[in-house]
N, CA and C atoms as a LAMMPS dump frame, in Angstrom:
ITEM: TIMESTEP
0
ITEM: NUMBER OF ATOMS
264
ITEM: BOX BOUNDS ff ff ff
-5.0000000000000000e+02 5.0000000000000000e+02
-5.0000000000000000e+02 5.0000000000000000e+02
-5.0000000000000000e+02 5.0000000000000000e+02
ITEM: ATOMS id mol type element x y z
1 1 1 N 0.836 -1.172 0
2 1 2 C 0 0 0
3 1 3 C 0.88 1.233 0
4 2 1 N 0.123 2.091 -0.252
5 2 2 C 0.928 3.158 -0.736
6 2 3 C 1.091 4.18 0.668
7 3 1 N 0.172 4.089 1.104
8 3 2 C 0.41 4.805 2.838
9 3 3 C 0.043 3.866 3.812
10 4 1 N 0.476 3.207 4.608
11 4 2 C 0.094 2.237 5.812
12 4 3 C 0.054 3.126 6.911
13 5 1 N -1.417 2.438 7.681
14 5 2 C -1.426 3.869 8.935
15 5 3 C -2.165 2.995 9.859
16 6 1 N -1.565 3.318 11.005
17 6 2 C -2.618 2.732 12.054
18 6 3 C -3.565 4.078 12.609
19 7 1 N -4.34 3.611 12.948
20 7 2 C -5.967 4.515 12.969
21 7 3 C -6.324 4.083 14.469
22 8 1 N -6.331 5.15 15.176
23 8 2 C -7.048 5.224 16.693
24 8 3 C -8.131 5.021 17.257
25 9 1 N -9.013 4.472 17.667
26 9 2 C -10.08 4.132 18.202
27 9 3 C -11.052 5.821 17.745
28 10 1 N -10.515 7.141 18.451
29 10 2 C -11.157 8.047 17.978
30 10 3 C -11.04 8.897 16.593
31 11 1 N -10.113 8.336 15.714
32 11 2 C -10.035 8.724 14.695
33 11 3 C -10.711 7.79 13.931
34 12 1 N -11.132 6.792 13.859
35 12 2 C -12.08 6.211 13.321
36 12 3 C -13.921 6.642 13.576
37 13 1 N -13.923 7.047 14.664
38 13 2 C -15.067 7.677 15.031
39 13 3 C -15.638 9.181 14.452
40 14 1 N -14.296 9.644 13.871
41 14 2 C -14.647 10.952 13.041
42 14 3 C -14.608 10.833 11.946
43 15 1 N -14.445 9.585 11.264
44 15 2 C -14.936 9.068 9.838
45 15 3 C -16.297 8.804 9.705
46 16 1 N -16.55 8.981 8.529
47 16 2 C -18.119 8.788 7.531
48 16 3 C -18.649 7.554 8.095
49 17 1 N -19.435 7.519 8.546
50 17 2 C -20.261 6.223 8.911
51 17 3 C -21.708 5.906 8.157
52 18 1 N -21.584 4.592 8.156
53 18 2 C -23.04 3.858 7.422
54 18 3 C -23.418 3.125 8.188
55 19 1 N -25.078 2.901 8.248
56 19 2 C -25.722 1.702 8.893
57 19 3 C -26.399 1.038 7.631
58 20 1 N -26.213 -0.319 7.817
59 20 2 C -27.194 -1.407 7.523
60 20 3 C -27.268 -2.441 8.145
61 21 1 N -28.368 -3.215 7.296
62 21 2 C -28.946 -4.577 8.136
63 21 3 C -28.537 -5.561 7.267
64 22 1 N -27.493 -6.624 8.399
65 22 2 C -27.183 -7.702 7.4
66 22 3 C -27.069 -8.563 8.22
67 23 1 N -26.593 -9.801 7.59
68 23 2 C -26.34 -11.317 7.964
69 23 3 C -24.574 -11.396 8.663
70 24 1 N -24.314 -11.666 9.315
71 24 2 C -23.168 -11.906 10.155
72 24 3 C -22.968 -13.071 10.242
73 25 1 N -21.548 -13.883 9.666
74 25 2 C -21.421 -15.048 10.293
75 25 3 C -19.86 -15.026 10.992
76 26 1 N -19.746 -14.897 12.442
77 26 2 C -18.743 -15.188 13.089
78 26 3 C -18.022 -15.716 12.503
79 27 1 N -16.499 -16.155 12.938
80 27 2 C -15.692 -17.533 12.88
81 27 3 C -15.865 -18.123 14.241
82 28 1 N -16.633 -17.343 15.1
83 28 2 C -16.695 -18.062 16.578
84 28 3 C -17.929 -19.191 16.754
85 29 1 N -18.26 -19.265 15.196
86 29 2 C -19.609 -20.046 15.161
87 29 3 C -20.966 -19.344 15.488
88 30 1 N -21.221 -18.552 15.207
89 30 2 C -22.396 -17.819 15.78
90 30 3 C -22.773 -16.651 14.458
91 31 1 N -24.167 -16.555 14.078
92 31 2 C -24.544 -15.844 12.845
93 31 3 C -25.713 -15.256 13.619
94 32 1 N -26.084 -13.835 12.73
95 32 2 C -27.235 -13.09 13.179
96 32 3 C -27.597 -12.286 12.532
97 33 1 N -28.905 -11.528 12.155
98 33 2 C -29.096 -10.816 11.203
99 33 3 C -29.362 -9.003 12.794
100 34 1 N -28.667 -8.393 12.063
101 34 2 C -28.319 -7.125 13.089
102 34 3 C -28.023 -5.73 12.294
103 35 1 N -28.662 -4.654 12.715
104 35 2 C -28.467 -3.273 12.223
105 35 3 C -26.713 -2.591 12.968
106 36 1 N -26.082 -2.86 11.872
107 36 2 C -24.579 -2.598 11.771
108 36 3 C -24.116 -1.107 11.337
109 37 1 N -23.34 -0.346 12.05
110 37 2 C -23.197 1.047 12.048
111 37 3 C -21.274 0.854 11.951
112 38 1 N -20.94 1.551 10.985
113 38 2 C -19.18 1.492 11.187
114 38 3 C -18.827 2.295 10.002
115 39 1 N -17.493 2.154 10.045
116 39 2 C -16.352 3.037 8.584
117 39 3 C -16.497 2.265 7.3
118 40 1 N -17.205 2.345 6.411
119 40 2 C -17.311 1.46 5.274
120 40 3 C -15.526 1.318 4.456
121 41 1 N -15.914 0.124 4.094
122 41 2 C -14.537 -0.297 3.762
123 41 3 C -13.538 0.688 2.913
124 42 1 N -14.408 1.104 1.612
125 42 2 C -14.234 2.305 0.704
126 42 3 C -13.207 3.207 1.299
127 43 1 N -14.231 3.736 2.91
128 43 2 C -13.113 4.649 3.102
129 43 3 C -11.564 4.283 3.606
130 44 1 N -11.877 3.265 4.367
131 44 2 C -9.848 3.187 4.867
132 44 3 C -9.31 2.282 3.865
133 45 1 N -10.173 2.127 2.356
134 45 2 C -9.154 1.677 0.946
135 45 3 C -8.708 2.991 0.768
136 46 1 N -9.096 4.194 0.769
137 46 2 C -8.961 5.523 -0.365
138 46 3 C -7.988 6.178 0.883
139 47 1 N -7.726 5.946 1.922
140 47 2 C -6.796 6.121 2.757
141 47 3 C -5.36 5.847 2.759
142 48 1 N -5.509 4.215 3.156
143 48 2 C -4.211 3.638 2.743
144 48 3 C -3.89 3.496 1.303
145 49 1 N -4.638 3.322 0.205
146 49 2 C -4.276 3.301 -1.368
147 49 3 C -3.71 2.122 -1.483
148 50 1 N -4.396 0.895 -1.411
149 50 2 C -3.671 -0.755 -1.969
150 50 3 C -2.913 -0.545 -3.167
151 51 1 N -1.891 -0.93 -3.655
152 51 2 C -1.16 -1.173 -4.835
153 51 3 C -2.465 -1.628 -5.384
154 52 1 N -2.252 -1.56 -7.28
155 52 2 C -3.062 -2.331 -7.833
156 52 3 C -2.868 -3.724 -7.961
157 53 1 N -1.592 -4.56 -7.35
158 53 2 C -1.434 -5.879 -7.439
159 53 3 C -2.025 -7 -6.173
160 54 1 N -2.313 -5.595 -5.378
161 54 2 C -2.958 -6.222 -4.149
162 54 3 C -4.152 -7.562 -4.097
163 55 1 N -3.712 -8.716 -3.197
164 55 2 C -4.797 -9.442 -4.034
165 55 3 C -5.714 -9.707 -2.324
166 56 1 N -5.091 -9.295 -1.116
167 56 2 C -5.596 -9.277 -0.019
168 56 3 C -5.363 -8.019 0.636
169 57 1 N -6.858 -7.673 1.615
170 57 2 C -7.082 -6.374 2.68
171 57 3 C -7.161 -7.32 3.95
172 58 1 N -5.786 -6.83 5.017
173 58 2 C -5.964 -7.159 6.101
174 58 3 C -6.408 -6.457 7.198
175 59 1 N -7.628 -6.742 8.193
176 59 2 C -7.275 -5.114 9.098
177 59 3 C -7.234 -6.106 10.179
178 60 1 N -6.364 -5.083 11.168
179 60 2 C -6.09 -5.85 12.937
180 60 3 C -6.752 -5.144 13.963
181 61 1 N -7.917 -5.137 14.302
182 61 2 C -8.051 -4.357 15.964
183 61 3 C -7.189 -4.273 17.093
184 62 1 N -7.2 -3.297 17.887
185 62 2 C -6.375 -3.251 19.162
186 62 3 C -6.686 -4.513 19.521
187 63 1 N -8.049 -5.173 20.236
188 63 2 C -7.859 -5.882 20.777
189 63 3 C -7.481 -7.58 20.047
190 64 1 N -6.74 -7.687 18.508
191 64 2 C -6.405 -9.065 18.4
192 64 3 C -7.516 -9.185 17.374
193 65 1 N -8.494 -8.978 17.03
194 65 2 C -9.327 -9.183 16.142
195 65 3 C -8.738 -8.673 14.865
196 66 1 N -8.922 -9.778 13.834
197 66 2 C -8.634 -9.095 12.162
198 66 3 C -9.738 -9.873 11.516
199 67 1 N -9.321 -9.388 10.286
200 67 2 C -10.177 -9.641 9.158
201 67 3 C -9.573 -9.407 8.006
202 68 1 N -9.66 -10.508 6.824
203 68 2 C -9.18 -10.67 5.767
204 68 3 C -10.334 -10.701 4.614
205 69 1 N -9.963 -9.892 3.385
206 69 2 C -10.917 -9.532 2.611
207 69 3 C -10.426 -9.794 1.576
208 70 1 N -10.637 -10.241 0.179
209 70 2 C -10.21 -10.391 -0.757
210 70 3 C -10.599 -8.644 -1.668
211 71 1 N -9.117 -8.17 -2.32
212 71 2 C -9.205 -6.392 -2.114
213 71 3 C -10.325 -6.511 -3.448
214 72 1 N -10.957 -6.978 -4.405
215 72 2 C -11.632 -7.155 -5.41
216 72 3 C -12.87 -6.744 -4.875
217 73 1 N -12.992 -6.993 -3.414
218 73 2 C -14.167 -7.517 -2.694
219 73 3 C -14.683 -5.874 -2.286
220 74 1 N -13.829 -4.941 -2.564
221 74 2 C -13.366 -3.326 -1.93
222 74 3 C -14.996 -2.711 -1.894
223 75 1 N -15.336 -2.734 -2.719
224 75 2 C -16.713 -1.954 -3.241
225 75 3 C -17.841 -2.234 -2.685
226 76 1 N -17.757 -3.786 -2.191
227 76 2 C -19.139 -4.179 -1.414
228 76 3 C -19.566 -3.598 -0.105
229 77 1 N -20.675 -3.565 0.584
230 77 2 C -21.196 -2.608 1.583
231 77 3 C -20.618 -3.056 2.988
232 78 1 N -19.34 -3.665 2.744
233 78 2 C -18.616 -4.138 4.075
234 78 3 C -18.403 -3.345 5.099
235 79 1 N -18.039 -3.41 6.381
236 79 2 C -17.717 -2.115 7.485
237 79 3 C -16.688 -3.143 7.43
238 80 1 N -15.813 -2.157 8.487
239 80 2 C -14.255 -2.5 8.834
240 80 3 C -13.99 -2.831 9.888
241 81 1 N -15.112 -2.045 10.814
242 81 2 C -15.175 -1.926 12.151
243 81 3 C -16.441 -1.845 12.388
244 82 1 N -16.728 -2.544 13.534
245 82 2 C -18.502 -2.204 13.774
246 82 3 C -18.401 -1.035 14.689
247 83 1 N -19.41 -0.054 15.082
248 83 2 C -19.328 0.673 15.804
249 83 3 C -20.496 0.78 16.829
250 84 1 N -21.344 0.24 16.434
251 84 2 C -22.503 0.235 17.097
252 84 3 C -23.254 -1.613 16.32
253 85 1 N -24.237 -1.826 17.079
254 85 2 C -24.879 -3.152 16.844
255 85 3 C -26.114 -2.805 17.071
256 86 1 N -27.424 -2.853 16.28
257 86 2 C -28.911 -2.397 16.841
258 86 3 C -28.885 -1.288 17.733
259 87 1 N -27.894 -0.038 17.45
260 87 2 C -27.655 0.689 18.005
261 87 3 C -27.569 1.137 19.307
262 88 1 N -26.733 0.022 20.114
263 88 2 C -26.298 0.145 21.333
264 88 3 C -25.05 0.27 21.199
């Protein structure tokens, strides 16, 4: 990527946020359909700037949590981070 940045708990909070309602399936075994509020993926692609050879998006949470995305996948209505859940 063309800028790599780690992003702060409150600097993510002053990014563009979207809600929708979708299907969730853990890797902890557990799925749910839930109104999801977070940083859509779009924006921390147009941030960091993937090379165009990029063929994976990794992100890591503070606390140990990641997620692997195939970067093709960039455009779909993914969040990065949840920020809220049924808005709690």
């Amino acid at each position: 990527m063309e800028n790599p940045v780690t992003l702060s708990y409150d600097h993510v909070k002053a990014m563009p946020k979207k809600e929708q309602i979708t299907q969730h399936y853990c890797i902890q075994g557990w799925s749910g359909v839930a109104k999801w509020s977070g940083v859509p993926m779009r924006e921390i692609l147009a941030l960091v700037k993937p090379m165009p050879e990029a063929r994976w998006v990794i992100f890591w949470s503070g606390k140990g949590h990641g997620a692997a995305r195939r970067a093709g996948s960039k455009c779909r209505p993914s969040f990065v981070t949840e920020r809220t859940v049924n808005a709690a």
